[in-house]
Backbone as CSV, one residue per row, in Angstrom:
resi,resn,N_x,N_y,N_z,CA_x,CA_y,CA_z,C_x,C_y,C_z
1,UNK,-4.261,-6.670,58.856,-5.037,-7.351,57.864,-5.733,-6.322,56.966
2,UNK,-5.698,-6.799,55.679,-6.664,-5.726,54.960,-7.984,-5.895,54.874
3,UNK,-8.479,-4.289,54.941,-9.862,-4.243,54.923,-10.813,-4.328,53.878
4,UNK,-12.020,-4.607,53.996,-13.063,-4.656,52.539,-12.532,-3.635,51.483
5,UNK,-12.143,-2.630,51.686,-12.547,-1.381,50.599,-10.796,-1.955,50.063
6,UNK,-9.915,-2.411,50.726,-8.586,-2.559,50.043,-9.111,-3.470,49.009
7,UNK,-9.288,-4.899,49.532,-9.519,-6.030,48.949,-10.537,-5.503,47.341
8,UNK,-11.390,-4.978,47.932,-12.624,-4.301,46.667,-11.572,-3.320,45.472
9,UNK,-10.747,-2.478,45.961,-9.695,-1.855,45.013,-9.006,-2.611,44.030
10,UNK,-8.718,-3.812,44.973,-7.474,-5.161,44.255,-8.432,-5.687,43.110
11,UNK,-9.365,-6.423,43.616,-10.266,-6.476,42.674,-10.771,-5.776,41.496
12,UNK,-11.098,-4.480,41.469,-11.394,-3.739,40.493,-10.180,-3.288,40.050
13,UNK,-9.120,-2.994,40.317,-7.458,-3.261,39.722,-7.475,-4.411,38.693
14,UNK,-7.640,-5.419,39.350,-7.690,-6.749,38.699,-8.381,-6.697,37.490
15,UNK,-9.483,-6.428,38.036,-10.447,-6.404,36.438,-10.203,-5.677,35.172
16,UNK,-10.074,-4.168,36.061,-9.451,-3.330,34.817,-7.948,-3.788,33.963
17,UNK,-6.955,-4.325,34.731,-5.923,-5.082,34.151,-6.369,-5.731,33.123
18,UNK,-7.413,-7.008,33.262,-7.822,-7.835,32.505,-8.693,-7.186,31.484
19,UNK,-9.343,-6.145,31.385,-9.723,-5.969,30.308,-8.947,-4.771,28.995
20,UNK,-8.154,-4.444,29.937,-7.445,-3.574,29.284,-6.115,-4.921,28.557
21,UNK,-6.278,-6.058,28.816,-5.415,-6.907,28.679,-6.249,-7.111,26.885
22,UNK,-6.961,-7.895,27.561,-8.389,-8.006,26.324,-8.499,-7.281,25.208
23,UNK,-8.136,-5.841,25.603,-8.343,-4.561,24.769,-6.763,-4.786,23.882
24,UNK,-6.316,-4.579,24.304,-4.357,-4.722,23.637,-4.607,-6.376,22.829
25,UNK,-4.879,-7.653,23.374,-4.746,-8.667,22.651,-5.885,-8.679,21.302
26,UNK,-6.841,-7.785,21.279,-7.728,-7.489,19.978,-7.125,-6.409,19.100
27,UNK,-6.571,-5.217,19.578,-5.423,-4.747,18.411,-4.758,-5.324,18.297
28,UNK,-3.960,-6.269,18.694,-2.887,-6.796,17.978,-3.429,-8.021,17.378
29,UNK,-4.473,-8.448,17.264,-5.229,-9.416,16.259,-5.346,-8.893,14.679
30,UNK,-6.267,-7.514,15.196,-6.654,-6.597,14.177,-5.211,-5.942,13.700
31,UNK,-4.087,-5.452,14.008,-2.720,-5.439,13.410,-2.374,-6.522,12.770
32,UNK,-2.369,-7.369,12.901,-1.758,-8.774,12.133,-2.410,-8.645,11.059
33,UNK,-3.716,-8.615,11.452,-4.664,-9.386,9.846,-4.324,-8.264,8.788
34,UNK,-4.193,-6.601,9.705,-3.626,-5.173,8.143,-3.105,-6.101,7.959
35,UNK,-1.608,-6.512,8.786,-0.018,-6.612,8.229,-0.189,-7.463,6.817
36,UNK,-1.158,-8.347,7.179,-1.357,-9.426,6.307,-1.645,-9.035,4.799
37,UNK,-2.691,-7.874,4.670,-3.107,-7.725,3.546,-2.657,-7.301,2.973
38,UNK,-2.074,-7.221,0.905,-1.046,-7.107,0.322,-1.326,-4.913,0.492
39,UNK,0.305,-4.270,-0.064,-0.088,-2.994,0.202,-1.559,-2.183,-0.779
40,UNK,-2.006,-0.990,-0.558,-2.765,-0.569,-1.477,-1.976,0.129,-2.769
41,UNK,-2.631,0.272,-3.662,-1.787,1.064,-4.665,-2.734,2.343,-4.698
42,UNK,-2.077,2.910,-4.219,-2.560,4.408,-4.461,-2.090,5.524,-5.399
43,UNK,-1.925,5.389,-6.407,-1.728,5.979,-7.683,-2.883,5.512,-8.323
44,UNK,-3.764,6.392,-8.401,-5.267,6.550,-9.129,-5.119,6.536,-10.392
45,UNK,-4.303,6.652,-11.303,-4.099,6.671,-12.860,-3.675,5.471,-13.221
46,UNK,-3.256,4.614,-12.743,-2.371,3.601,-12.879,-2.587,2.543,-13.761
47,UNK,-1.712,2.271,-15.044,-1.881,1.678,-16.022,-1.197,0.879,-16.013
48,UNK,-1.304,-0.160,-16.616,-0.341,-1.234,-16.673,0.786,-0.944,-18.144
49,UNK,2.283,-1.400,-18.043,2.535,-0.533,-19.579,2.340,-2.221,-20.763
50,UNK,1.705,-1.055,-21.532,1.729,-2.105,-22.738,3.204,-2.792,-23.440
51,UNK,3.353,-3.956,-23.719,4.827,-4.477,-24.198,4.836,-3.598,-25.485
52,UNK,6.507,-3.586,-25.687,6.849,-3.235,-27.061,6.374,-4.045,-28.380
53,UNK,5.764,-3.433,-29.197,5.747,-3.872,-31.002,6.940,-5.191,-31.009
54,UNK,7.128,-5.917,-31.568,8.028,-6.759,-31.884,8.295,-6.599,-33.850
55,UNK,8.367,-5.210,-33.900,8.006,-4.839,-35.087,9.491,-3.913,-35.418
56,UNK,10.063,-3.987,-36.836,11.595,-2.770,-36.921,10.694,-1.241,-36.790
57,UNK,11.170,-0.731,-35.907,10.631,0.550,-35.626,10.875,1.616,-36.704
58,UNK,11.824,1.182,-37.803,11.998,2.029,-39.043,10.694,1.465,-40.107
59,UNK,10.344,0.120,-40.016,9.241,0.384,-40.601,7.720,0.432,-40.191
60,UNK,7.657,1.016,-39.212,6.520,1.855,-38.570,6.483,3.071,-39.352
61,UNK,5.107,3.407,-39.653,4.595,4.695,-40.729,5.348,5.949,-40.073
62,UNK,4.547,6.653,-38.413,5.314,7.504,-38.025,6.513,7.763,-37.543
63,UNK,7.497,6.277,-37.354,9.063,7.115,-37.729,9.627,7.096,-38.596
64,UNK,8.708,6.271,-40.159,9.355,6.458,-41.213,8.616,8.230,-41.937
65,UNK,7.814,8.784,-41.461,7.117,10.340,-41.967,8.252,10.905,-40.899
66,UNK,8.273,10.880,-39.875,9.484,11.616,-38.962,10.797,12.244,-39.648
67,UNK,11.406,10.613,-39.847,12.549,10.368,-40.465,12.639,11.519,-41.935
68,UNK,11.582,11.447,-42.464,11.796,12.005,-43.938,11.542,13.516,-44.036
69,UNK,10.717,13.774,-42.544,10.100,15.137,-42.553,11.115,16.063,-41.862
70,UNK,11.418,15.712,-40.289,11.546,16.794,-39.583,13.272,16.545,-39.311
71,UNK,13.555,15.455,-39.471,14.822,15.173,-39.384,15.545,15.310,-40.460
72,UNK,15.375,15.834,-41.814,15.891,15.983,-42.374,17.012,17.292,-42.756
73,UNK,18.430,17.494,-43.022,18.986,18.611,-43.096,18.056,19.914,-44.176
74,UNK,18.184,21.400,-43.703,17.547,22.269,-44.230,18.038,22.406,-45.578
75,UNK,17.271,22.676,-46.735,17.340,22.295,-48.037,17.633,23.648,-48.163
76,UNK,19.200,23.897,-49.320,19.831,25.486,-49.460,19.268,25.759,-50.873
């Protein structure tokens, strides 16, 4: 038959099981709820891009000064 000090081991076995049970079912509470939350954006500069002009880009001022200035063939 087992004696007090076995029985007292089983017991404190027991307990520690159960709270170490306790301990694992609260991280994985606290894991779910991260999983849950959308990711972070971690790019600190981060701009949103502005849409394109809905405008002819030839008659925009600076690619019509472009056009006439730097693109033009060298004059002999």
């Amino acid at each position: 038959m087992a004696d007090h000090s076995q029985i007292r081991r089983a017991r404190n076995l027991a307990a520690e099981i159960a709270k170490q049970n306790d301990k694992i079912r609260q991280i994985t509470a606290e894991a779910a709820e991260a999983l849950k939350l959308p990711k972070p954006d971690t790019f600190l500069g981060r701009k949103t891009q502005e849409p394109f002009r809905d405008e002819d880009p030839l008659e925009r001022v600076d690619i019509h000064n472009l056009i006439h200035s730097e693109l033009q063939p060298p004059k002999p």
